[in-house]
Backbone bond lengths (Angstrom), bond angles and torsions (degrees), N, CA, C in turn:
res aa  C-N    CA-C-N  psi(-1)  N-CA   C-N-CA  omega(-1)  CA-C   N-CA-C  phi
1 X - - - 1.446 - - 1.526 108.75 -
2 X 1.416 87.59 139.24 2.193 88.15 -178.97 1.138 85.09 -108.05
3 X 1.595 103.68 157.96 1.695 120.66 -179.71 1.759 96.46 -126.26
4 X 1.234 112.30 166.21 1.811 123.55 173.67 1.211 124.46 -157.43
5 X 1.139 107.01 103.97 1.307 106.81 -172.06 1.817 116.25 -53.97
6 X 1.265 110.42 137.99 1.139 131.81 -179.08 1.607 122.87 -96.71
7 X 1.259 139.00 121.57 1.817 133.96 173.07 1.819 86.26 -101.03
8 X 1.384 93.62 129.50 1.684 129.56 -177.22 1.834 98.61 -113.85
9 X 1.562 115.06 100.35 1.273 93.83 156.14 1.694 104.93 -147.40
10 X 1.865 97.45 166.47 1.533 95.24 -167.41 1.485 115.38 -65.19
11 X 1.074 98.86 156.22 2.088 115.43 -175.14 1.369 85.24 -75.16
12 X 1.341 89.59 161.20 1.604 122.10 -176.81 1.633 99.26 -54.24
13 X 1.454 117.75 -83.53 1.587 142.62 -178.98 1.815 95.99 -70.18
14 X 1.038 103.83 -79.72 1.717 103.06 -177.87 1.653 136.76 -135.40
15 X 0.918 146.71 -155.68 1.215 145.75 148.19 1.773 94.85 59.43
16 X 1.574 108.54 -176.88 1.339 133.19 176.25 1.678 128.36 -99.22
17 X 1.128 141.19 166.59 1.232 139.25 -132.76 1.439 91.92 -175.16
18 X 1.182 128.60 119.90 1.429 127.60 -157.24 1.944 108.32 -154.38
19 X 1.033 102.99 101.44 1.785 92.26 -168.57 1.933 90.88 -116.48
20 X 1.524 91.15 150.29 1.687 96.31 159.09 1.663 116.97 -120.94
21 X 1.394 90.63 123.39 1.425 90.01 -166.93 1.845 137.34 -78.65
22 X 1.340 94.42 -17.05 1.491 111.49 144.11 1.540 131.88 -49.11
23 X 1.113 120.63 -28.29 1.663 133.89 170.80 1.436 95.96 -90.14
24 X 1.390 151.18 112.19 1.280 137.22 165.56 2.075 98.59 -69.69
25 X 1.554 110.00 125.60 1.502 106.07 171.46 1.613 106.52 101.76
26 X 1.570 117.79 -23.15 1.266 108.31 172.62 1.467 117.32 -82.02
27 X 1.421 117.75 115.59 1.762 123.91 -179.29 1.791 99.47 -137.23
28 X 1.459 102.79 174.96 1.060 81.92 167.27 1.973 82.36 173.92
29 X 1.950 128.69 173.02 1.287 118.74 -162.29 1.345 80.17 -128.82
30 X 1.573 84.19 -168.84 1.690 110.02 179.19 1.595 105.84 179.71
31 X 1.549 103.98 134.14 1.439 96.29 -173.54 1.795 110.60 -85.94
32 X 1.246 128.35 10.33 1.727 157.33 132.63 1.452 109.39 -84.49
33 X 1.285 90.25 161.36 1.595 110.11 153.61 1.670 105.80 -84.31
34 X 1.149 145.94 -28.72 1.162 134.43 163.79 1.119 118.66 -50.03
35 X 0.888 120.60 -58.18 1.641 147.75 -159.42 1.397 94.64 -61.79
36 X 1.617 104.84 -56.45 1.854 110.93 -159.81 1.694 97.83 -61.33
37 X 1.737 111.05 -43.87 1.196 112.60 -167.86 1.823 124.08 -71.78
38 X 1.472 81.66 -4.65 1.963 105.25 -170.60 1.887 92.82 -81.24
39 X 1.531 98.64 -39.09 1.492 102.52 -167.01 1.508 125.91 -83.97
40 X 1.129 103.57 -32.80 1.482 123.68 154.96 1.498 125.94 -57.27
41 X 1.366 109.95 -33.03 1.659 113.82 167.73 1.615 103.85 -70.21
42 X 1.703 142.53 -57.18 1.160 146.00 139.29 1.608 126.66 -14.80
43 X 0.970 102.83 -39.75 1.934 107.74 158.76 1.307 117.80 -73.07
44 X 1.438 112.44 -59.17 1.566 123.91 -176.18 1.518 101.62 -32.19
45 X 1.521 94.20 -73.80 1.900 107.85 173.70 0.878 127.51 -35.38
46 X 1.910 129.81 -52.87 1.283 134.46 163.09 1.855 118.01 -42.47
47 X 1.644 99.33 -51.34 1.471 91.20 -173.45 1.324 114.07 -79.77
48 X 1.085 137.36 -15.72 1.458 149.18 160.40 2.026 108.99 -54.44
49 X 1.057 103.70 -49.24 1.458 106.86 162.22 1.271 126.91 -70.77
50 X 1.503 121.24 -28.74 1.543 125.46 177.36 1.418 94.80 -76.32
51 X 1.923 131.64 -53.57 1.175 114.01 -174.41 1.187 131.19 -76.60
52 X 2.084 125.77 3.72 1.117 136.18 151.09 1.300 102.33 -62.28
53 X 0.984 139.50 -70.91 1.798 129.93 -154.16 1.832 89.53 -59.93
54 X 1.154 133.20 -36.53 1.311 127.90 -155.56 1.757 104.51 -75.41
55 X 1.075 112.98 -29.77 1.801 127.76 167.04 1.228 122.61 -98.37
56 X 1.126 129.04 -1.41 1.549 112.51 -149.91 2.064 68.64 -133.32
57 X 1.578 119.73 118.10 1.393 96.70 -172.15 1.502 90.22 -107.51
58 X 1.607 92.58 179.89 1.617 117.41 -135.64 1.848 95.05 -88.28
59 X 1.590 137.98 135.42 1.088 137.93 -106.89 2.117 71.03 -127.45
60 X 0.709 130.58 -13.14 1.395 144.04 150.84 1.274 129.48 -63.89
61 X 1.093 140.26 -24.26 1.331 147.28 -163.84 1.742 95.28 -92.09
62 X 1.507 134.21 149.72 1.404 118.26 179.31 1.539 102.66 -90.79
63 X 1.481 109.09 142.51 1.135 110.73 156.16 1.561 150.01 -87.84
64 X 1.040 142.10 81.88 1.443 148.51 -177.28 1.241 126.36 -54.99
65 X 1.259 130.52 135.33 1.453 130.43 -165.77 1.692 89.47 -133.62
66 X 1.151 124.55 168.31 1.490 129.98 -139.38 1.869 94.49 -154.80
67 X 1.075 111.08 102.89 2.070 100.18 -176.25 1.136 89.41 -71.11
């Protein structure tokens, strides 16, 4: 299991505001701290999956090798 640290701080008007700063772009709210911290685990994952497809290339594309 990987862990990431998370910065938790209060929203402007209400609720929580929760970014991980290891993902550059992953943030995400919650009108709790549960909630924010429920939603932020759901981002982490998402951007971790957007930056797998972005490296890991697509098994379709042809490959060429060059003597």
């Amino acid at each position: 299991m990987v862990y990431y640290r998370v910065a938790v701080e209060k929203g402007e008007d209400s609720g929580y505001v929760v970014h991980c700063p290891a993902i550059p772009g992953c943030h995400s709210q919650g009108d709790t701290m549960e909630e924010a911290l429920d939603n932020i685990r759901d981002a982490i994952s998402a951007c971790l999956l957007a930056l797998d497809k972005e490296l890991i290339p697509d098994d379709r594309r042809p490959v060429t090798f060059s003597p």
